[in-house]
GULOSE-923510 format. One line per field, with one value per residue (C-alpha): chain; residue number from 1; x, y, z; residue in one letter. Coordinates in steps of 0.05 Angstrom, whole numbers. Each point is the difference from the previous one (the first is absolute). Layout:
# residues N
cadena (A|...)
num (NUM|...)
x (X|...)
y (Y|...)
z (Z|...)
residuo (A|...)
***
This chain:
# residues 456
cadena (A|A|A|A|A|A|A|A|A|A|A|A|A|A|A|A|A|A|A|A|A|A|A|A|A|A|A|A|A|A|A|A|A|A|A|A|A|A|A|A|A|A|A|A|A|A|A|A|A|A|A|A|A|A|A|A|A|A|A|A|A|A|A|A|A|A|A|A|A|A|A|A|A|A|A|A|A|A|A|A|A|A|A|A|A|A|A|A|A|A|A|A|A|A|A|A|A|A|A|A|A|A|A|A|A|A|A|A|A|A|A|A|A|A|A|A|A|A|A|A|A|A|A|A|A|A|A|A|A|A|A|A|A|A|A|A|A|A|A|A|A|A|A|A|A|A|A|A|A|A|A|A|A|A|A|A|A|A|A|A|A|A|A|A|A|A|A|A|A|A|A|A|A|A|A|A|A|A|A|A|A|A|A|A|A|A|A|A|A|A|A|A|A|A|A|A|A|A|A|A|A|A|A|A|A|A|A|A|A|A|A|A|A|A|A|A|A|A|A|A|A|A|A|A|A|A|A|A|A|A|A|A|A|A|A|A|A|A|A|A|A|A|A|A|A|A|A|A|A|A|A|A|A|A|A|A|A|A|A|A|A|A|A|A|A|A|A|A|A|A|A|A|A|A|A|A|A|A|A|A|A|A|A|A|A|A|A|A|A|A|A|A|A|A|A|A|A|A|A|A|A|A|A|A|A|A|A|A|A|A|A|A|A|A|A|A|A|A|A|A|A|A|A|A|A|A|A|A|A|A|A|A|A|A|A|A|A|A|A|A|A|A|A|A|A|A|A|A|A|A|A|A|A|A|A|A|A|A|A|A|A|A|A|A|A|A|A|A|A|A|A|A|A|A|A|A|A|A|A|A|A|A|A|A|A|A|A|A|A|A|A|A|A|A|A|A|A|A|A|A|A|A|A|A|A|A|A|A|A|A|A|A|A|A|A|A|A|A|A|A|A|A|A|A|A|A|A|A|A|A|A|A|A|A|A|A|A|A|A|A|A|A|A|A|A|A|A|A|A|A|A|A|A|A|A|A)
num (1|2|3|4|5|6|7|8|9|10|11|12|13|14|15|16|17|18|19|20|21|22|23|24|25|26|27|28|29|30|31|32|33|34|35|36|37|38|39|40|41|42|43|44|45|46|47|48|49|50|51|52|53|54|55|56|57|58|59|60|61|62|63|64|65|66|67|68|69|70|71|72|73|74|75|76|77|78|79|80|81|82|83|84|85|86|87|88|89|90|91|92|93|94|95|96|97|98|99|100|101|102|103|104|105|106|107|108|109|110|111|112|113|114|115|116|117|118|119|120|121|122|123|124|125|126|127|128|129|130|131|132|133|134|135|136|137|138|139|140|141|142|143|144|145|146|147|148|149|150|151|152|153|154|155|156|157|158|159|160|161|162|163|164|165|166|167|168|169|170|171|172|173|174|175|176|177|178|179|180|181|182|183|184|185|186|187|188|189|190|191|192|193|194|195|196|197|198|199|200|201|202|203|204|205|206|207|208|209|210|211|212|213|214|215|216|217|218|219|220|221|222|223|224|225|226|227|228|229|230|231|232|233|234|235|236|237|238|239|240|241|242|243|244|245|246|247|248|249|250|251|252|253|254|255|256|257|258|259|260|261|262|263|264|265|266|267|268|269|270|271|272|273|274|275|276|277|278|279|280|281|282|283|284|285|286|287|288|289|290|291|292|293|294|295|296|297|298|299|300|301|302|303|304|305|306|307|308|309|310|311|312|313|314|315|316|317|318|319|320|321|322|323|324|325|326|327|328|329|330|331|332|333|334|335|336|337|338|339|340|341|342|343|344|345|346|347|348|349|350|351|352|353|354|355|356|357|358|359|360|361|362|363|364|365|366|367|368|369|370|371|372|373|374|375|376|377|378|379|380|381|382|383|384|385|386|387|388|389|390|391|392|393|394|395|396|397|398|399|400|401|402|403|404|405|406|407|408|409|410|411|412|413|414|415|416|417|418|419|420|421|422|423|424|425|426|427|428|429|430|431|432|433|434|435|436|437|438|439|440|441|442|443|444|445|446|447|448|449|450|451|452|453|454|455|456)
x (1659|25|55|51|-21|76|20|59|60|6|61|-15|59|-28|38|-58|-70|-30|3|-34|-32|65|25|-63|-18|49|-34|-69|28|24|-68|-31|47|-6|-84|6|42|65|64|23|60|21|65|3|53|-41|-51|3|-37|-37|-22|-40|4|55|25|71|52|62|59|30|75|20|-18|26|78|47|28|-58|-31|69|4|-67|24|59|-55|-47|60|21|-74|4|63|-21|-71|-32|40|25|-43|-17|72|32|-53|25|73|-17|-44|65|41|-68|-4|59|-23|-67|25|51|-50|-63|59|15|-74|-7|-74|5|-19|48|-53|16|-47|-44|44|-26|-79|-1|42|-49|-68|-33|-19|34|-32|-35|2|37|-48|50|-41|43|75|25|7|36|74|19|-39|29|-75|21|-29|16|68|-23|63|-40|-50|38|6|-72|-17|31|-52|-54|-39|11|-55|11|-61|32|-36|39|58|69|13|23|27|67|-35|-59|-71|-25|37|-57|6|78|13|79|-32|-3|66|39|-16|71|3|-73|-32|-27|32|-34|-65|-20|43|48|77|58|36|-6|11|-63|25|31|-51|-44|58|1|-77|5|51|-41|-55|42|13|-68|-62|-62|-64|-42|-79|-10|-56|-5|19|37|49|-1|18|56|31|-4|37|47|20|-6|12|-62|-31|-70|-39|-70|-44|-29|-32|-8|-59|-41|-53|-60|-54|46|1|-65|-48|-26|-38|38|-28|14|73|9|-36|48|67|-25|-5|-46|-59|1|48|27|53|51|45|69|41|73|54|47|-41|35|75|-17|32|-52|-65|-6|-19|21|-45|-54|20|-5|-69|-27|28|-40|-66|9|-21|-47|-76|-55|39|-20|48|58|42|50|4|77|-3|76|32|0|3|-40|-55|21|-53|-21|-59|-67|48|38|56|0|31|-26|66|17|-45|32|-63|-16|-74|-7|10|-64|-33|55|-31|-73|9|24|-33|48|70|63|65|53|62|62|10|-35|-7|-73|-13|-48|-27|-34|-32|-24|-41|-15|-33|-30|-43|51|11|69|47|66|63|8|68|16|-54|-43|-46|-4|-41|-36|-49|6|-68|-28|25|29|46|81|38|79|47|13|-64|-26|-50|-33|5|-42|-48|-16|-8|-46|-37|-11|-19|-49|-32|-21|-41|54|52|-52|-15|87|-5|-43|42|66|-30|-23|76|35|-51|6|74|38|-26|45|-24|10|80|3|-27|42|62|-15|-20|60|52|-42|26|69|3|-14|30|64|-7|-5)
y (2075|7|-41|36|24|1|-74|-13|-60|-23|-57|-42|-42|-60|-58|-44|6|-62|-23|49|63|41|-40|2|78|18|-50|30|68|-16|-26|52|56|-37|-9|75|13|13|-33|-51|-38|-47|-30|-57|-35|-74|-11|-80|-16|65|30|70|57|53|-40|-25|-31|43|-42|-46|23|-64|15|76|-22|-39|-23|-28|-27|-34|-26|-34|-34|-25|-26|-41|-37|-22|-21|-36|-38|-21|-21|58|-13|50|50|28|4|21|60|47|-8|21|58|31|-9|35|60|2|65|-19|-61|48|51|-54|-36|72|12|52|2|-26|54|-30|-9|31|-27|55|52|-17|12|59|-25|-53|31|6|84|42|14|62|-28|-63|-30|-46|-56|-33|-5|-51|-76|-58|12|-70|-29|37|33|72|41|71|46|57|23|14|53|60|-15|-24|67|33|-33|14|13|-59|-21|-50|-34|-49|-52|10|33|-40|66|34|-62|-28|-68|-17|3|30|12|-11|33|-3|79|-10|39|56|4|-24|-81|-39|-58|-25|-45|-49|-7|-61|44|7|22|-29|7|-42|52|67|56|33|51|7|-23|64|54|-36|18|67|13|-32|53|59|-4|-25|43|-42|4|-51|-24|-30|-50|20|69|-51|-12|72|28|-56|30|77|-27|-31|64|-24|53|-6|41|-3|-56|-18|-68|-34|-50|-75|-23|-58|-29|12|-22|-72|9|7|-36|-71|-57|-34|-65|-6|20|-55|-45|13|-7|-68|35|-14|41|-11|24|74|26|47|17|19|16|12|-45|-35|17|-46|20|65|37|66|-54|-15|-67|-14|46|-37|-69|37|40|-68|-40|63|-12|-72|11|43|-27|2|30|-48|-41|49|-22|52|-7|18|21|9|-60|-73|-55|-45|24|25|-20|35|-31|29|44|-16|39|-34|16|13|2|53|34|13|31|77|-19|-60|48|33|-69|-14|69|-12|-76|40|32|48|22|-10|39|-10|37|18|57|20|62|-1|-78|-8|-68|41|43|-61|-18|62|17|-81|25|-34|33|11|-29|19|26|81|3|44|26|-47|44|42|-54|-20|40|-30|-11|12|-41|-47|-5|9|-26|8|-39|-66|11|-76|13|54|-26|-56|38|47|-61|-43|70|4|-76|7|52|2|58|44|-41|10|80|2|-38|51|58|-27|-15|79|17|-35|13|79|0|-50|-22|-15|47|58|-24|4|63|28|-19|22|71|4|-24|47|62|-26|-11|68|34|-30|26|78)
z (1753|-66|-42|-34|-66|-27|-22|32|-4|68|15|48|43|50|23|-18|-25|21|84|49|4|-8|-63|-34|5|-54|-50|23|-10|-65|-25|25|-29|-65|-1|10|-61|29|-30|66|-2|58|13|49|26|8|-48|-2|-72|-3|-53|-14|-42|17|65|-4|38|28|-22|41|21|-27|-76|14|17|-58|65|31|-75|0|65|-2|-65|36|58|-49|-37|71|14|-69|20|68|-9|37|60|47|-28|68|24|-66|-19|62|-27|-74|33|35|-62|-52|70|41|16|19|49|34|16|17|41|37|14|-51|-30|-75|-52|-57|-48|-70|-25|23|-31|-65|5|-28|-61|5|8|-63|5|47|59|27|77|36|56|52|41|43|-7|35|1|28|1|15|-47|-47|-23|-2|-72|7|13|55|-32|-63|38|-22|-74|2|28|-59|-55|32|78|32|67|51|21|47|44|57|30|-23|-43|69|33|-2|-16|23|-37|66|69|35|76|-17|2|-31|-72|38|20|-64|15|22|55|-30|49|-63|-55|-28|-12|-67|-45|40|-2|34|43|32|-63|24|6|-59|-36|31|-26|-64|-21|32|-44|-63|19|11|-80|-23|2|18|22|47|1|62|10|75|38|48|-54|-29|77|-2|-64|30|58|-35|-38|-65|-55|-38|-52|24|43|6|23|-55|42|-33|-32|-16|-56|47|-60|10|75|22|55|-24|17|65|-9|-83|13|53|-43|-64|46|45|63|56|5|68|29|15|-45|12|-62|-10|-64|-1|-46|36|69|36|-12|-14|61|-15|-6|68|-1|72|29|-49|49|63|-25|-15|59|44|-35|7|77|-13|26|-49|-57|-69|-21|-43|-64|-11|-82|-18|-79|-27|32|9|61|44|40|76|49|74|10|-34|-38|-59|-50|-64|-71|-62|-37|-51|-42|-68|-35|34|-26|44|69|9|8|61|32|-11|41|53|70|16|-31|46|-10|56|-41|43|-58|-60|-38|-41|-10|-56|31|54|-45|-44|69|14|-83|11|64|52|66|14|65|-1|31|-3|-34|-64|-46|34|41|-65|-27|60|37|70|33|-73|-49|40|65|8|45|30|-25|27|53|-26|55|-31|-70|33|31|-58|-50|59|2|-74|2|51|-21|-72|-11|20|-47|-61|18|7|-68|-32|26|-24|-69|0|10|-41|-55|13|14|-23|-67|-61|-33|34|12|-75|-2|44|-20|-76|28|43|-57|-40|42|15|-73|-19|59|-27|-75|22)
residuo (X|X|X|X|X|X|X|X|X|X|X|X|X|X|X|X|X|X|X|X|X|X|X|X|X|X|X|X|X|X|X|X|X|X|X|X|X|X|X|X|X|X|X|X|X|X|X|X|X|X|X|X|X|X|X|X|X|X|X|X|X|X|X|X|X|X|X|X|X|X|X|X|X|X|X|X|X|X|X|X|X|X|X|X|X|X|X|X|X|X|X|X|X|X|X|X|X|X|X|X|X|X|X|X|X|X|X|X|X|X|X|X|X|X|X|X|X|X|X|X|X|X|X|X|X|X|X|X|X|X|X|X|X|X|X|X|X|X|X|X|X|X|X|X|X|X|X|X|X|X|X|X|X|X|X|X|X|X|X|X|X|X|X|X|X|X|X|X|X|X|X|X|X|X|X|X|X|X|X|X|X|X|X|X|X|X|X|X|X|X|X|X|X|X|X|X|X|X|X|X|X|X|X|X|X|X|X|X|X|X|X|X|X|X|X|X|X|X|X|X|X|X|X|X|X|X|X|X|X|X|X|X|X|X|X|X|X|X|X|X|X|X|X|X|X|X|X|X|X|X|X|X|X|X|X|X|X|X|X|X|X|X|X|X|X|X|X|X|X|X|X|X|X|X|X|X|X|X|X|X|X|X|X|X|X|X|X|X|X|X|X|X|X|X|X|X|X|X|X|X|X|X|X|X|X|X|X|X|X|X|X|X|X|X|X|X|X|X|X|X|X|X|X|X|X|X|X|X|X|X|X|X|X|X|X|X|X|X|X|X|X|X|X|X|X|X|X|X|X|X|X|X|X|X|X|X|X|X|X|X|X|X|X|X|X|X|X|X|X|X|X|X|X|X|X|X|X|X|X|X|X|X|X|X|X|X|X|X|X|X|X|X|X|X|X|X|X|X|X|X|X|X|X|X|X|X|X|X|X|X|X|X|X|X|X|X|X|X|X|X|X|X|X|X|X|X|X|X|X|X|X|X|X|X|X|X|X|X|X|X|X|X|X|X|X|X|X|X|X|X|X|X|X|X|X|X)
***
């Protein structure tokens, strides 16, 4: 496949660029467009002392609003009087008074897309654009970490072709990054059975919430890269008005994550050469709700009576705690991993690759195993089994069935020269379909044609 020959200015707009796989494409992306001689520009809305060449920070809706610059002024002189005292009860009153608006609406259960600050990338953006390329959208509403107006799609659409390439589904949810088995999207959401999933809001405008971004998309012309035909199939039953849709599946460095020496890797991160490990990656696993880390305790309590299975460590990379115990097998934490360098030495320690997800759409931390030589156990939800070749590549499993999570892992365990030839196979895949490279190449080709589709 060949790159686009036409340079183009691509705009990029992430929440983040540094965290997990779904924060950090857009940076990858925008090296990539950039190595290949495009003009990339990427707006963020957390970049926490970062610093590169063409990526900036959207502006924060308190430095957008006279108001809110005013109101903040008004908060650090009553700081400066009182010592620093009452910080945490006072900041939530000078909030309401800098976005009355914004607490009404957050306070009604209304999703928070009051971000101006977005309004002004194009302003900002140092050449205009010749396509807009959306990661995810959302963020915590009441933590006040929202970055971009949905309210801002239609103008956007005017300046240029804009294309989603979400993560997940929240786009056609009233709230939630995924619904799970909840069917309510379907149906126009309303009388949502959890509203505390993430992005969660404090009461029941679901519905409303659901009309609201219909009505966005009605007046914006868009079009969607899907990493996974389960999330593409979600978006043509949704209705979405879309301009065209394709999967651009997600992609990994597969010259950084390759197959190693087992016994160096341990060696470099303390761990016991000894002992059987079973990895898992996921930040936050534990209070996740997606993650599945319950279903990690009852997989592990399972093995635990299992006879003449070598004693287990489940190795938990992305969060922190004391080790959990069941007999001969152990889940311990190896904390957060800041640098995306250090990973592939967390895969090569490990036996086998464990994914126990409630939902997911295309995670990239299964295809890091899978590009590293790792088979693959994990629950067949989402894009999932578009990754995994059950029987193949690895082994799926229902949701929730901790008994055959256990089973397929003990399997794996037991029987090593099936887990290496499973190894070998997954590293063929994900070399031959889900490289980096070929993401890049695709989107540049596709952008390409919308791009000149849209000048005829």
């Amino acid at each position: 496949m060949k790159t686009a020959e036409r340079k183009l200015r691509i705009l990029q707009i992430a929440s983040a660029v540094e965290g997990g796989g779904g924060e950090q494409i857009s940076l990858r992306l925008h090296r990539a467009f950039r190595r290949l001689g495009h003009r990339s520009m990427l707006f963020a809305g957390r970049l926490k002392n970062f610093s590169e060449a063409d990526v900036f920070q959207i502006p924060d809706r308190w430095d957008v609003s006279a108001r809110a610059r005013n109101a903040r002024a008004v908060f650090w002189r009553v700081l400066a009087l009182t010592g620093g005292r009452g910080a945490a009860r006072l900041f939530p009153f000078f909030e309401a008074l800098a976005f009355p608006r914004v607490t009404w609406d957050l306070w009604r259960g209304h999703e928070d897309f009051t971000q101006p600050g977005s309004r002004q990338l194009l302003a900002l953006a140092p050449e205009q654009p010749d396509a807009v390329l959306l990661h995810n959208l959302h963020a915590r509403w009441n933590r006040r970490e929202g970055f971009f107006d949905l309210e801002f799609l239609p103008e956007l659409g005017r300046s240029a072709p804009v294309i989603l390439f979400p993560q997940d589904p929240w786009l056609i949810t009233g709230h939630c990054g995924h619904p799970i088995e909840c069917p309510r999207w379907r149906i126009g959401c309303g009388k949502c059975p959890d509203l505390k999933i993430y992005p969660s809001v404090r009461r029941d405008a679901t519905a409303w919430n659901f009309r609201r971004k219909r009505r966005i998309y009605n007046r914006s012309r868009l079009y969607l890269a899907a990493p996974s035909q389960w999330l593409l199939a979600m978006f043509a039953e949704a209705g979405i008005p879309l301009a065209g849709m394709r999967v651009i599946r997600n992609g990994i460095d597969t010259a950084l994550f390759k197959p190693g020496g087992r016994r160096a890797a341990r060696a470099e991160l303390g761990l016991d050469p000894n002992r059987r490990i079973i990895l898992i990656s996921g930040n936050h696993l534990k209070a996740n709700p997606w993650k599945g880390y319950g279903w990690v305790l009852e997989t592990a309590e399972r093995m635990s009576r299992m006879k003449k299975l070598p004693n287990v460590d489940f190795l938990c990379v992305g969060d922190e705690g004391e080790p959990v115990e069941f007999g001969g097998v152990r889940i311990i934490f190896a904390g957060f991993v800041k640098d995306p360098a250090r990973m592939p030495a967390y895969y090569r320690t490990a036996d086998v690759y464990f994914h126990p997800s409630r939902a997911d759409t295309a995670p990239y931390s299964v295809l890091e195993a899978m590009a590293t030589g790792l088979p693959v156990v994990a629950t067949s939800v989402g894009g999932i089994p578009e990754q995994v070749e059950d029987g193949r590549t690895g082994r799926l499993a229902a949701p929730g069935d901790a008994e055959a999570m256990a089973a397929r892992l003990a399997a794996l365990l037991t029987k090593p020269e099936e887990a290496a030839a499973m190894g070998r196979r997954a590293r063929a895949r994900a070399v031959k379909l889900f490289d980096f490279t070929g993401l890049t190449e695709e989107f540049l080709e596709w952008i390409q044609k919308i791009t000149t589709s849209n000048k005829k």
